[in-house]
N, C-alpha and C positions, 0 to 999 in steps of 0.2 A: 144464165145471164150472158148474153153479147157484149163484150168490155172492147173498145178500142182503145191501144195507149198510144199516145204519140210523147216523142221525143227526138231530141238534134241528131241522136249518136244511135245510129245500128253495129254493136260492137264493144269488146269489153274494154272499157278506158277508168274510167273512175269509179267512185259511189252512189252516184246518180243510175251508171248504164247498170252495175250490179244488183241496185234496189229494183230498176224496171227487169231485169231477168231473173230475179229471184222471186218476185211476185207475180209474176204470168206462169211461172214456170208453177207455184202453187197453186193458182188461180186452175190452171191447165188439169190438173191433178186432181180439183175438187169437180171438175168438169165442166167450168164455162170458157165460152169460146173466147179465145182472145187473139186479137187482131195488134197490127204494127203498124203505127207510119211513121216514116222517119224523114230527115232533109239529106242525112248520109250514111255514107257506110265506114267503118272505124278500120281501119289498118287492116284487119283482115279479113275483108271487104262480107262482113256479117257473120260469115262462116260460125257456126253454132251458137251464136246469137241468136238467129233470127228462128231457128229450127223447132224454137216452143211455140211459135206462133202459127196461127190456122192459118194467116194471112198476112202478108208485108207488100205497103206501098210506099213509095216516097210521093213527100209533101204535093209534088205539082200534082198527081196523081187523088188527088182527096176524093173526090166525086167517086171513084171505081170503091176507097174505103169505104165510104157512106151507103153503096148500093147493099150492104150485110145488114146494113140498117140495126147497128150499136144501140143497147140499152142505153149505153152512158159511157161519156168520153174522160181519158182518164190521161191529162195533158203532164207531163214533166221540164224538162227544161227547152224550150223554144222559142227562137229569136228573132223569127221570119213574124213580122207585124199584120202583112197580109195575110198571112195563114191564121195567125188570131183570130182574125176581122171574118174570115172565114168560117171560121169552125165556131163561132160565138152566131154568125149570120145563120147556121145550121139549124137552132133549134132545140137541138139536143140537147140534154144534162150535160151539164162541165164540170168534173171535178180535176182541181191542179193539186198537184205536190207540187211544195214549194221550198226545193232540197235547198237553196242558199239564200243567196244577196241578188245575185242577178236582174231579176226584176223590178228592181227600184234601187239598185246600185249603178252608178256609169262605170263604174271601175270595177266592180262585181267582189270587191276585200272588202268594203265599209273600213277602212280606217286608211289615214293620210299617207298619205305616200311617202313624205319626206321624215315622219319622225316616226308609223306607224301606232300613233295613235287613235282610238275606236271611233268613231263617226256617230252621233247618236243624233243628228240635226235630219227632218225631213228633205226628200229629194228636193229640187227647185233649182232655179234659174242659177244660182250663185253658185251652184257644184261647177259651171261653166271655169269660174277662175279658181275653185281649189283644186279639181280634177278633170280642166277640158284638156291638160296638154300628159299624155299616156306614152308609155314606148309601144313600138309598131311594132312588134316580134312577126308579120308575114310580108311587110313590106319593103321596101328597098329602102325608105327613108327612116332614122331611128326612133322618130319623133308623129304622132301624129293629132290632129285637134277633135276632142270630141264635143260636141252642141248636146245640152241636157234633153233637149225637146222629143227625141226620140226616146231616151226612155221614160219620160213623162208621158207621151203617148202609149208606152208600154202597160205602165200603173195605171191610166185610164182605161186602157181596153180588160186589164184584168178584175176590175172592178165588177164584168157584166159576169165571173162566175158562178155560176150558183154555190159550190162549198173549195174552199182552200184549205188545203191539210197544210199541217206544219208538227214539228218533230218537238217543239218544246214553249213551255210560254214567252219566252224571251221572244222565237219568232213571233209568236201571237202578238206580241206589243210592237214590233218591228211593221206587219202588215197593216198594222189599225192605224199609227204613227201616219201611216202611206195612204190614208182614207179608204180603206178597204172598209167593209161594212164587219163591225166585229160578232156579227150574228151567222156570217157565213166561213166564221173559222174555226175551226176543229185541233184540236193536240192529237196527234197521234203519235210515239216514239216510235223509231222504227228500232225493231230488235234484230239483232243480227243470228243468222243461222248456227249453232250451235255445234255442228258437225266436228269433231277433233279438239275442242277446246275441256281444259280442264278438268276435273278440279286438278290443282300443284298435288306431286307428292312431297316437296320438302323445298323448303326456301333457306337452305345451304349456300346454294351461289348467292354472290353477293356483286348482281348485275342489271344495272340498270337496261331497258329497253323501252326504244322509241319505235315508233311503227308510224309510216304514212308517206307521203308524197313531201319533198324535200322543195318545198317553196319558203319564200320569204315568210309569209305570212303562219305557217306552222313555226316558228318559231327556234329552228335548231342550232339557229345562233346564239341564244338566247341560254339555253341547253347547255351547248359549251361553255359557256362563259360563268356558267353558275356550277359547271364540273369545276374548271378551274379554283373557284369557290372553296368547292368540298375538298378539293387538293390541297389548297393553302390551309385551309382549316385544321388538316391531318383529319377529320371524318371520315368515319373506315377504315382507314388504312392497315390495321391491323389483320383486315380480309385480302386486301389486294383489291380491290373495289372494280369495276369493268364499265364498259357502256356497249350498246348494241344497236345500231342505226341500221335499221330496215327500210329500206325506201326507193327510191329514185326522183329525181326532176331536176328542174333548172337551179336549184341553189347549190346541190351535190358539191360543186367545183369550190365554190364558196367556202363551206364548211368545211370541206376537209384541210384544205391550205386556213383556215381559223384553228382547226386543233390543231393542227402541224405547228400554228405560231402560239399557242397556247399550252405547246408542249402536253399533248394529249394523246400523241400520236399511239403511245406504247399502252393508252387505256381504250380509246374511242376505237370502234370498229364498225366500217364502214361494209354492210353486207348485200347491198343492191336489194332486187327486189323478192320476197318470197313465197315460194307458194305454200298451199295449206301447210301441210305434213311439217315445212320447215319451219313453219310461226309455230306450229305445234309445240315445238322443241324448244322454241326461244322461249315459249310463253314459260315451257317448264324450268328453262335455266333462268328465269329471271327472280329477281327478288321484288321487284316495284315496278308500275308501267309511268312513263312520261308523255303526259300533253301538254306540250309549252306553249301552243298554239300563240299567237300575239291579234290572231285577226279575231272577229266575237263568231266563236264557231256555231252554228246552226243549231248540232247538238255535239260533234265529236263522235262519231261512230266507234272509233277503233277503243276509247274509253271503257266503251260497256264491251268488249270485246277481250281487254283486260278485267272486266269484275269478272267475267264468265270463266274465265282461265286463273281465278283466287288469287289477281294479282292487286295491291293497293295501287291506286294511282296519287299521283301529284301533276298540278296542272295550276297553270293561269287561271282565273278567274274571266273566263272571256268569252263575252256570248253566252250559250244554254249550257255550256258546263255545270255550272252550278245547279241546274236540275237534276243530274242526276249524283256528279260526287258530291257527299255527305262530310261535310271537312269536318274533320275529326275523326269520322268512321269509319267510313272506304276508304278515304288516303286524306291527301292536303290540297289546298287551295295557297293561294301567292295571287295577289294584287297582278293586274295584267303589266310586263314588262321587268319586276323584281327581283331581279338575279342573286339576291341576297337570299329573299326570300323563299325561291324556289332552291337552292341550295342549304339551304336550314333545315328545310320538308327532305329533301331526298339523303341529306347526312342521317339526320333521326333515323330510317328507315333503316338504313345500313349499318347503321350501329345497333340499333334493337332488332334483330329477327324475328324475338315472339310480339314484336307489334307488327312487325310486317304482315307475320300471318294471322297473328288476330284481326286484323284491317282485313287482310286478302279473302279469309275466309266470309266475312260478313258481307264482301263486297259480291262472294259468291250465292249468297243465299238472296241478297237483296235484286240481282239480276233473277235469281231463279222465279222470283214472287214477281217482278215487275216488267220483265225484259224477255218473255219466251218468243219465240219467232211463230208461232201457231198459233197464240196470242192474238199476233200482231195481224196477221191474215187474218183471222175471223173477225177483227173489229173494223178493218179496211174492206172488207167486203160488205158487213153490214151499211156502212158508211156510200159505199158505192151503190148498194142496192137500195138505202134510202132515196137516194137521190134521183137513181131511176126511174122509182117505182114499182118496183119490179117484186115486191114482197119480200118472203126468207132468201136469205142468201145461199144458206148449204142445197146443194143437190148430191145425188150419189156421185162417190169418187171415179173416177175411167182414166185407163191410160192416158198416157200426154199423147196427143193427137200429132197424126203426121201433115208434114207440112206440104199446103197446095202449090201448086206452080205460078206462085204472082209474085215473083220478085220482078224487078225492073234496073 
């Protein structure tokens, strides 16, 4: 099968660019061709990104993609309106992942800006006065207006796809809300690759760990404030209790001047960003995972990420979480914003070990039945080759192909 993917980002930056090179790079393995268009190139200007692919163009370039003449187009996140208009004008089988909010968010968090609570009202003209006026983070000015009308035209053009994947039903009720036709949406979870994760040999240490990207909206304010919590409480204390923030981004600054004033400083440890081998290690020295998330997460990647590594988690209630932690089982759930709440879940933990790891280990077997990443390919490719036409999806496996000379 001939797979075209297109997406914004040629290059490793988030969970969106990792999902698209994790699955080409399978897709490559099982032996069908797979193709790239993208509108850029990420920091380091593609450099082994792009090298699982038979072929990479950017967007203005579409016509030379099209000439391989793709089974079926396999769209990810894309902002360029015209290139919709485009690539829907094609012909071709559309299938989108639809990793977030973007597409029928103007502000792309679904929840208010000013108190951070969840947005659950259809897009429309009125988002103009809750969410027209945004900070400009590329511009000289700090402020700038955004008119709903574009992305209302966005929801409209995504309307003409033939199938919309989505990671949990929460987004399933999120696109139908948005008039999407709910016959052309599909759940798919995506499971994350397994490589270096788990099972715990002992949940001894008695430390908390957060893993992700340090924005507003993951919640790590939130986190503190309900350590605080478990401090004032004396919860745990009897271990010496720890925390472990793995991350980077724009809140970093933020947070750590909040535990410094929260007097956290000597528990909370701030570790940048890690790579495998080194989550490896956290995964093993932690006792519980945290997603305080505050925005309604999609699904929470890094979640199942901890059941695979036999860690209990505790989290918000926010977005598709709830489809996969099992409150009570895998870990805890807390009302979105809670601090009480969420500091009551992660004291428990600390203070009972053999619940930590009777939660962690169940949380490991439940990933094992529900969450395999070869799994998760072989249903995404049936799905793809539906769409196409194209009949079975398996062909014989062949190395990952090397890459042609069509970069631009």
């Amino acid at each position: 099968m001939r797979i075209l993917f297109v997406h914004e980002l040629a290059g490793f930056q988030g969970g969106a660019e990792a999902n698209v090179h994790q699955v080409a790079t399978a897709f490559a393995t099982r032996g069908h061709q797979v193709g790239m268009l993208y509108s850029r190139l990420g920091d380091d200007g593609g450099g082994g990104f792009l090298d699982v692919f038979d072929g990479h163009w950017r967007s203005s370039d579409l016509a030379l993609a099209l000439e391989r003449q793709p089974d079926v187009v396999y769209v990810h996140k894309i902002s360029d309106l015209n290139l919709l208009r485009r690539l829907i004008g094609s012909g071709l089988p559309l299938v989108r992942m639809v990793h977030d909010h973007d597409s029928y968010c103007q502000r792309s968090s679904r929840y208010f800006p000013w108190n951070r609570t969840i947005c659950t009202r259809r897009a429309g003209y009125a988002c103009a006065l809750t969410c027209g006026v945004q900070r400009n983070r590329d511009g000289k000015l700090p402020l700038k207006l955004v008119w709903p009308g574009r992305k209302l035209a966005e929801i409209e053009l995504c309307m003409n796809f033939d199938t919309h994947l989505v990671q949990t039903p929460y987004m399933e009720s999120e696109l139908i809300l948005h008039g999407i036709d709910p016959g052309s949406v599909r759940v798919l979870p995506v499971a994350p690759q397994q490589q270096g994760i788990g099972p715990k040999d002992s949940y001894a240490s008695p430390n908390i760990l957060f893993v992700g990207q340090l924005l507003r909206g993951k919640g790590v304010d939130f986190l503190l404030r309900a350590l605080a919590v478990v401090r004032e409480l004396g919860l745990g204390d009897g271990e010496a209790w720890s925390c472990t923030i793995a991350g980077e981004g724009q809140h970093l600054g933020t947070c750590q001047k909040l535990a410094r004033d929260l007097d956290l400083a000597d528990r909370v440890h701030f570790v940048g960003r890690l790579n495998r081998d080194e989550l490896a290690a956290q995964y093993q020295n932690a006792r519980l995972g945290v997603v305080p998330s505050v925005w309604p997460e999609p699904m929470g990647m890094v979640g199942l990420e901890f059941m695979w590594a036999s860690l209990p988690v505790v989290a918000f209630d926010a977005g598709g979480i709830s489809h996969w932690l099992e409150d009570g089982r895998t870990g805890f759930l807390a009302p979105p914003k809670d601090v009480g709440g969420l500091a009551r879940h992660i004291g428990r933990l600390l203070e009972n070990p053999p619940l930590a790891e009777e939660m962690g280990r169940r949380a490991r077997r439940v990933a094992e039945a529900k969450y395999r990443h070869g799994d998760y390919i072989d249903r995404l490719l049936q799905i793809l080759s539906e769409a196409a036409g194209t009949g079975p999806a398996e062909v014989a496996p062949r190395p990952i192909p090397i890459l042609e000379a069509t970069a631009n």
